[in-house]
C-alpha positions in Angstrom: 16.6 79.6 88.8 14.5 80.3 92.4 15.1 77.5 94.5 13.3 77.0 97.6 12.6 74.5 100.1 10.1 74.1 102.3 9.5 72.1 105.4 12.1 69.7 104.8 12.5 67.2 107.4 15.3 63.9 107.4 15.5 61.0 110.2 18.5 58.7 110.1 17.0 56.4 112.5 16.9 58.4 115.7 19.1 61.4 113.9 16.7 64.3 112.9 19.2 65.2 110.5 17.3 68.1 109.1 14.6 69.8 111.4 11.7 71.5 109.4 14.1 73.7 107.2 12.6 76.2 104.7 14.6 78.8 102.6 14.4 80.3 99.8 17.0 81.5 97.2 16.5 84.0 94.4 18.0 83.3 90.8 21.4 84.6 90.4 22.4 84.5 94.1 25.5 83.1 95.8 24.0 81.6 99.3 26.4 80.4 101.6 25.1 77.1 103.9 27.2 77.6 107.2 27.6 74.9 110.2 29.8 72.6 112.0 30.5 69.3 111.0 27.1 67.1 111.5 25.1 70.3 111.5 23.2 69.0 108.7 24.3 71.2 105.3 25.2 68.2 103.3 22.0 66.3 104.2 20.1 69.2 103.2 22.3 69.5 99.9 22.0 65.7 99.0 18.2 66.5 99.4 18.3 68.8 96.6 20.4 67.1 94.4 18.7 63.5 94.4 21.2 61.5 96.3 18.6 61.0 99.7 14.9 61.6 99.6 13.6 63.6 102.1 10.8 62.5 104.8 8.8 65.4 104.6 9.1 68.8 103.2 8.8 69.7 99.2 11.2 71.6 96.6 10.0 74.2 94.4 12.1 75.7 91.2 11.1 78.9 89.9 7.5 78.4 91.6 6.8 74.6 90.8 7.0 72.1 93.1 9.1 69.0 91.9 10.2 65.1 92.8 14.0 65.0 92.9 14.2 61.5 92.7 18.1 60.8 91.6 20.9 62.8 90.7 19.7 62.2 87.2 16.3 64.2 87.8 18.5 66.6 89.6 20.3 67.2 86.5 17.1 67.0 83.8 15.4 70.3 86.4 19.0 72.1 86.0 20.6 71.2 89.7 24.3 69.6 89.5 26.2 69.1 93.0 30.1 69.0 93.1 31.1 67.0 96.1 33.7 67.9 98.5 35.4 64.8 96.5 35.3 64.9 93.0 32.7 62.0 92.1 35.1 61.4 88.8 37.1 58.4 87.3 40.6 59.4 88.1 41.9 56.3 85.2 40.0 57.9 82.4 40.6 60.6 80.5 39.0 64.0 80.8 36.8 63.8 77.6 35.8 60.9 79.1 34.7 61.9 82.8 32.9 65.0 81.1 31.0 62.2 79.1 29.4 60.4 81.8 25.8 61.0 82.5 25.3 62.7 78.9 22.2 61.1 77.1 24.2 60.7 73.8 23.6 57.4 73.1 26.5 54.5 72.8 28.5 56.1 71.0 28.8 60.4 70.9 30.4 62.2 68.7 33.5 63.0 70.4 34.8 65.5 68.1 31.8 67.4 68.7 31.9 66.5 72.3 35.4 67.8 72.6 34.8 71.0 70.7 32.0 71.8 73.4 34.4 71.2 76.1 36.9 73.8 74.7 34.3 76.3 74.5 33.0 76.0 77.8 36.3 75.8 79.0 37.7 78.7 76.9 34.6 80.7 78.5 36.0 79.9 82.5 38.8 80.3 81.7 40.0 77.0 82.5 43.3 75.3 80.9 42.3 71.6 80.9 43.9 69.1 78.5 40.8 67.1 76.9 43.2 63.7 76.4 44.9 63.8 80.3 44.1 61.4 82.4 42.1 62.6 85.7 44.7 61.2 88.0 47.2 63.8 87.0 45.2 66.3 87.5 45.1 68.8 91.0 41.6 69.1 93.2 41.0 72.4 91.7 41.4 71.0 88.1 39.5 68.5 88.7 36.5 71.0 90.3 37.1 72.8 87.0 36.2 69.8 85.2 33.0 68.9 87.0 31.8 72.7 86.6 32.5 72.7 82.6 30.1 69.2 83.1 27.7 70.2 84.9 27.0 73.3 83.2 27.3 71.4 79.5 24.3 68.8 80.7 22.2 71.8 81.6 22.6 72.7 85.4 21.6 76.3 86.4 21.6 75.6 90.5 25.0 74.7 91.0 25.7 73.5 94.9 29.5 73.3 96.0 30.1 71.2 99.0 33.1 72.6 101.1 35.0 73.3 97.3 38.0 75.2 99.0 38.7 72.4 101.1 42.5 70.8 99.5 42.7 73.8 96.9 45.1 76.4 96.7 45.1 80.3 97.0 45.4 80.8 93.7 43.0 78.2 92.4 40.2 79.7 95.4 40.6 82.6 93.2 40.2 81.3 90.5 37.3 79.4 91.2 35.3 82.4 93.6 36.3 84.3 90.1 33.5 81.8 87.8 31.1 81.3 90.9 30.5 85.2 90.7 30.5 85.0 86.9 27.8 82.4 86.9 25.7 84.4 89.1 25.9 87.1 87.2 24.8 84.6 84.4 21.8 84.3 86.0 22.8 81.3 87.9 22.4 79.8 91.4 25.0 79.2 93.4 24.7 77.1 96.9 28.1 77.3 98.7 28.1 75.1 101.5 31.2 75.3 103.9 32.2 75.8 107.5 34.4 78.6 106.5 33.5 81.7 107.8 36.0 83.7 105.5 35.0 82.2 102.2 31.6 83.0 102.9 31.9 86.5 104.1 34.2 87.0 100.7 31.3 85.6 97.9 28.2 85.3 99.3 25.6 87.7 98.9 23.6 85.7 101.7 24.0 83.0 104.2 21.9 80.9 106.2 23.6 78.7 109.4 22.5 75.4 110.4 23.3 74.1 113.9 22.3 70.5 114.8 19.7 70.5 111.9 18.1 73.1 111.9 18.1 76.3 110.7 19.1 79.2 113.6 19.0 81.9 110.9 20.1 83.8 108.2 22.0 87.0 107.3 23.2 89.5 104.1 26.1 91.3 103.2 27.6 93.0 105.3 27.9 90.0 107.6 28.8 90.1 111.5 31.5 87.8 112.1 30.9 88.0 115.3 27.3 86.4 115.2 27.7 83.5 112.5 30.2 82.0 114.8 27.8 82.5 117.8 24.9 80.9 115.5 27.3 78.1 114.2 27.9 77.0 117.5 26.4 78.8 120.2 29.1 80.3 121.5 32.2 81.9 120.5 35.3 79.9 120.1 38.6 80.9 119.7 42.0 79.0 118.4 43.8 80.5 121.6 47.5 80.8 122.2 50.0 78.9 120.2 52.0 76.1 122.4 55.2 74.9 122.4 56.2 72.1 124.6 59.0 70.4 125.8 61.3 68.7 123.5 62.1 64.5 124.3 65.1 63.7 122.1 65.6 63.1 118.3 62.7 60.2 117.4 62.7 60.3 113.5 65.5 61.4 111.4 67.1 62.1 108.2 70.0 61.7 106.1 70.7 62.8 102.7 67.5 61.3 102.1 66.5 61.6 98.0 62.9 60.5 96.7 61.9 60.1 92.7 58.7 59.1 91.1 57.5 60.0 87.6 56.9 63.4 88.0 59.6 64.8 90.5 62.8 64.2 92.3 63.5 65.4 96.0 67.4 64.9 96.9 69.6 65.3 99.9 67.0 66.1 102.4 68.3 66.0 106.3 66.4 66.3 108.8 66.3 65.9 113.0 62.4 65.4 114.6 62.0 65.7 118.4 59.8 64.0 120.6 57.1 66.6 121.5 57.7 68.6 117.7 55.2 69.4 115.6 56.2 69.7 111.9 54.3 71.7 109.3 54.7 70.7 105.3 53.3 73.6 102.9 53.3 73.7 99.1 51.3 73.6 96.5 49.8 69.8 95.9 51.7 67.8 94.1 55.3 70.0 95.1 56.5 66.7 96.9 55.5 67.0 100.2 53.1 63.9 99.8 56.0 61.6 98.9 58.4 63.0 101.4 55.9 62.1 104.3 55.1 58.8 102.5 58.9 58.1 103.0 59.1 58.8 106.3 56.3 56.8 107.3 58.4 53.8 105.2 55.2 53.8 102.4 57.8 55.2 99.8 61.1 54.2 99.5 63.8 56.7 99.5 66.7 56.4 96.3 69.5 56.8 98.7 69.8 58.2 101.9 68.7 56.9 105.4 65.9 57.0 107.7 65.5 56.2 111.2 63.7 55.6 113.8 64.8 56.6 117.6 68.0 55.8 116.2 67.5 52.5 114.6 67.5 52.2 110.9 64.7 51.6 108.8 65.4 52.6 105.3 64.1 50.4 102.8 62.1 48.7 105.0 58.2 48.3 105.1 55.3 50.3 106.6 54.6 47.7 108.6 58.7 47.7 110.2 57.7 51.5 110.8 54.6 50.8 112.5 56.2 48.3 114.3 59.1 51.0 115.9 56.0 53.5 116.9 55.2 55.4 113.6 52.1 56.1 112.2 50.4 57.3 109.1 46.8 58.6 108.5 45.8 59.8 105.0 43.7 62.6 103.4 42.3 59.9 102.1 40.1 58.5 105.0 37.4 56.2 103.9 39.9 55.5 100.9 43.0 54.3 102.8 42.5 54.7 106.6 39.1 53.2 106.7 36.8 50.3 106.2 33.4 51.6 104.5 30.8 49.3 105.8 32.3 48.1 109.0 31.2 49.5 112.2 33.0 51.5 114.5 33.0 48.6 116.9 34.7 46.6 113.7 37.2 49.1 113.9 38.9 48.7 116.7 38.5 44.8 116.7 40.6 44.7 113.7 43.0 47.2 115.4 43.6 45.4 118.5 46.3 43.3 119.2 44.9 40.0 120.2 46.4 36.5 120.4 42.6 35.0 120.4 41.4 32.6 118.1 38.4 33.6 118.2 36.7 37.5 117.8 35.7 39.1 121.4 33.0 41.2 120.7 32.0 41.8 124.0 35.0 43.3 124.3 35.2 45.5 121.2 32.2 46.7 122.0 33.1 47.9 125.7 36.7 49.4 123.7 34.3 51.2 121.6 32.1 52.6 124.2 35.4 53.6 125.9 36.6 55.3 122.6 33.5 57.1 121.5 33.5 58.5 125.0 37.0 59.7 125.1 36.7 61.1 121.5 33.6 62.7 121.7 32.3 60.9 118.5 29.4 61.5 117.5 28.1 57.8 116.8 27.2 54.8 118.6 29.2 51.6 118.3 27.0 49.7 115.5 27.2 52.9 113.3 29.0 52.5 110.3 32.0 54.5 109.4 30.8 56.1 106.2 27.6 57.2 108.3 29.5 59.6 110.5 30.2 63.3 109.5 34.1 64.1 108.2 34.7 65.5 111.8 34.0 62.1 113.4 35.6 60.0 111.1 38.9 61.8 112.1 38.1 61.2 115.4 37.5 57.7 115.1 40.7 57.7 113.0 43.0 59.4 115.6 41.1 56.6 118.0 42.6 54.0 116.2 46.2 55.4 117.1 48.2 52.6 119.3 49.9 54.7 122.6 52.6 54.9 122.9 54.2 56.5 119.8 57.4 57.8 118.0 55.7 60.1 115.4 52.5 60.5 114.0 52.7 61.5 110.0 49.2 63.3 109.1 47.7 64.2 105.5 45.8 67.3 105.8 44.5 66.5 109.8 41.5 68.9 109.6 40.8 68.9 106.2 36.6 69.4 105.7 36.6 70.5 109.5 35.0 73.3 111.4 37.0 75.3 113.7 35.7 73.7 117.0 36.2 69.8 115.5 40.2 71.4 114.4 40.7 72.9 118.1 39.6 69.4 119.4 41.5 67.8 116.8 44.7 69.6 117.4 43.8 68.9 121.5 44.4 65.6 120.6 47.5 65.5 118.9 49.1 67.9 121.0 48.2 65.5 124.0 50.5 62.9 121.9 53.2 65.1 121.8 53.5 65.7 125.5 53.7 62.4 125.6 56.6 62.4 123.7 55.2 61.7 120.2 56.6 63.4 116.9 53.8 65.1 115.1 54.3 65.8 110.9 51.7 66.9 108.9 50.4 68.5 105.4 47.7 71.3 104.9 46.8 73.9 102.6 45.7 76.3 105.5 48.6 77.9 106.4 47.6 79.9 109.1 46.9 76.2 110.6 50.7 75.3 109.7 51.4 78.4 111.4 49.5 77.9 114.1 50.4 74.3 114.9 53.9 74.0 114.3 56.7 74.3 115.8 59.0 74.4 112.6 57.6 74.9 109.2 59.6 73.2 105.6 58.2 74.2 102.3 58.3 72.6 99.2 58.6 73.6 95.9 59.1 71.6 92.5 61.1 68.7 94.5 63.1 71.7 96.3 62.8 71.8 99.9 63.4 75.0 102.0 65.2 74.8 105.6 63.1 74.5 108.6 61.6 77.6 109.4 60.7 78.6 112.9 57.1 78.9 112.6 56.7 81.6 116.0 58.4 83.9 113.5 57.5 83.4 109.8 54.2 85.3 108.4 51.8 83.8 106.0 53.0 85.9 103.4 56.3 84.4 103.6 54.8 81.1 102.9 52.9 82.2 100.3 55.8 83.9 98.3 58.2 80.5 99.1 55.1 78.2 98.0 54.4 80.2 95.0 58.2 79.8 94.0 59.9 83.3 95.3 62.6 83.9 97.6 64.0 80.5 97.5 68.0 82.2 96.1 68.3 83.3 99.9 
């Protein structure tokens, strides 16, 4: 299917989110969206796909110009959107996710439902289990799932918003593998991300938007050199890796073992330093979640201790460990670090520490002028939090951070990010740890973990390698002790 848009403009209040854009993208073509965070390319995306109505500006499907009025017209003219987040039911079962939205009346015939799900499945290649629950599933799995529905209710523009974001190598393959497959199908593929390597890899063209607008557009073979300079005006670079001064042990471990349903983690020991930076790879779900979980006092540890700048805190709760300096942020952020609907002014009166009766929000206003400032968020202090771009609502998350610290404990810090909002990011962090403050964190970029780290511990099944020195250990290593070899020496 042609898809092309013409004209498009999109105001969120003062925002001209998207600036007159037109493009157009032949049937059977992989087009890349690039731009930083806040650039516009998921504006423009929920445009097409029904979620926001544009302003101004009309879409036209193989030549006829039509209202997208909901996800649900989306869907009946052949466009399907997988979110950076799986929009799925994680308590239900897969048959039942890859139900929703089909027009089969109260009650489908789920033999004949499931038997469609095989086949489509069977097609991808994908090994999904009909009867498990969502929850148990990984990200990629759970992209697989909304492809196979998406495609069974009739889509034939497929957009992908950021889809390598929390996925591993193996699964990227995987899932670049069916993208080209589909295009070859006669499909369209719109493959919105921020990075410039997963483009360059699948797409046959790519158009960069930079502060909503469109800059331009390029083919196969693509310049490096030029996207970055079109994504952001100038050309940026991670720089030189640092390693700072070391402040004395602030979180360690003894012997520490952790269990849940799925995997057990036993004896780990472990000595942090002020000032350190510790990476956690592995494939998700490989225990590195719980281990960091543990250390931030969320799970409790089996046996074994944990403390704090030597005090001990096993068994107690995340609220003790806040308490003694340590802090958690999640992958999760408008899930489980923060308040959808509240304003970023809101924010930071409910993180203060205030013996008032009463709310000052005088003064959480001037705090959050202050913080928006020192952050660079892009927002004003009466936006809400699920308004701001993924980049800003990790800055306003790492604004919430109390000073001083013991350790900060991150999921997946620049997770969705583009590589100016992860330099900044990282900026900020490592300005904690010269301040003394332990750093710990998960991600699935490895050349981040590399870059970022001081010392690196992979996990595998439960297992847990030594700390490596990151200066000296390649990607490849990581990938061979991630993908379970090399672990007998």
């Amino acid at each position: 299917m042609k898809v092309e848009l013409r004209g498009i403009h999109k105001y969120f209040g003062n925002n001209h989110a998207n600036n007159d854009i037109t493009l157009n993208i032949p049937a059977g073509t992989i087009q890349g969206i690039l731009g930083e965070n806040g650039a516009g390319k998921s504006t423009l995306m929920k445009i097409l796909s029904g979620f926001i109505h544009a302003d101004k500006g009309e879409i036209l499907l193989d030549g006829k110009a039509v209202f997208i009025q909901s996800p649900a017209t989306a869907i009946h003219h052949g466009v399907g959107m997988l979110h950076q987040d799986p929009l799925d039911f994680p308590p239900m079962r897969v048959i039942d996710n890859f139900m929703i939205g089909h027009s089969g009346g109260l009650f489908p015939n789920r033999a004949s439902v499931t038997r469609d799900f095989k086949l489509i499945a069977e097609q991808y290649g994908f090994s999904l289990d009909p009867d498990a629950y969502v929850d148990s599933l990984t990200v990629g799995e759970r992209q697989q799932l909304e492809i196979i529905r998406l495609l069974w209710l009739g889509a034939r523009v497929l957009i992908l918003d950021e889809p390598t974001t929390g996925i591993s190598a193996s699964q990227k393959e995987k899932l670049f593998a069916t993208l080209r497959t589909l295009a070859e199908q006669g499909k369209t593929i719109i493959f919105v991300s921020h990075k410039l390597e997963d483009v360059e890899v699948l797409c046959h063209q790519v158009a960069v938007l930079r502060q909503g607008s469109l800059v331009g557009e390029a083919k196969k073979p693509f310049d490096t050199k030029k996207l970055v300079e079109m994504m952001f005006g100038k050309e940026i670079s991670l720089g030189a890796r640092q390693t700072l001064e070391r402040h004395g042990s602030v979180l360690s471990l003894q012997n520490v073992s952790i269990e849940d349903v799925r995997l057990k983690i036993k004896d780990v020991s472990l000595e942090v330093s002020g000032g350190e930076v510790i990476g956690l790879a592995g494939m998700e779900g490989s225990g590195q979640g719980a281990f960091l979980r543990a250390c931030a006092g969320i799970v409790r540890p089996v046996s074994g201790h944990v403390k704090v700048r030597g005090r001990d805190l096993t068994g107690k709760s995340y609220h003790v460990y806040k308490r003694n300096g340590v802090e958690f942020l999640p992958a999760a952020r408008l899930e489980e670090g923060l308040v959808p609907g509240l304003s970023l002014t809101e924010h930071y009166v409910l993180a203060e520490k205030s013996k008032d009766v009463f709310i000052n929000h005088e003064r959480g206003l001037k705090q959050a002028q202050e913080k928006i400032a020192a952050f660079n968020i892009k927002g004003t202090p009466v936006h809400t939090i699920e308004s701001l771009s993924g980049g800003n609502q990790q800055r306003a998350l790492l604004s919430l951070l109390r000073d001083p610290l013991s350790a900060v404990l991150i999921e997946h810090p620049t997770r969705g990010l583009d590589i100016e909002s992860v330099i900044y990011i990282w900026g900020k962090l490592k300005e904690r740890c010269r301040k003394g403050t332990a750093i710990m964190f998960i991600s699935s970029d490895l050349e981040e973990i590399l870059q970022y780290s001081d010392r690196v511990l992979v996990f595998f099944s439960g297992r847990v390698s030594q700390p490596l020195d990151a200066s000296t250990t390649t990607v490849e290593q990581l990938g061979q002790l991630i993908g379970g070899k090399g672990w007998a020496s």
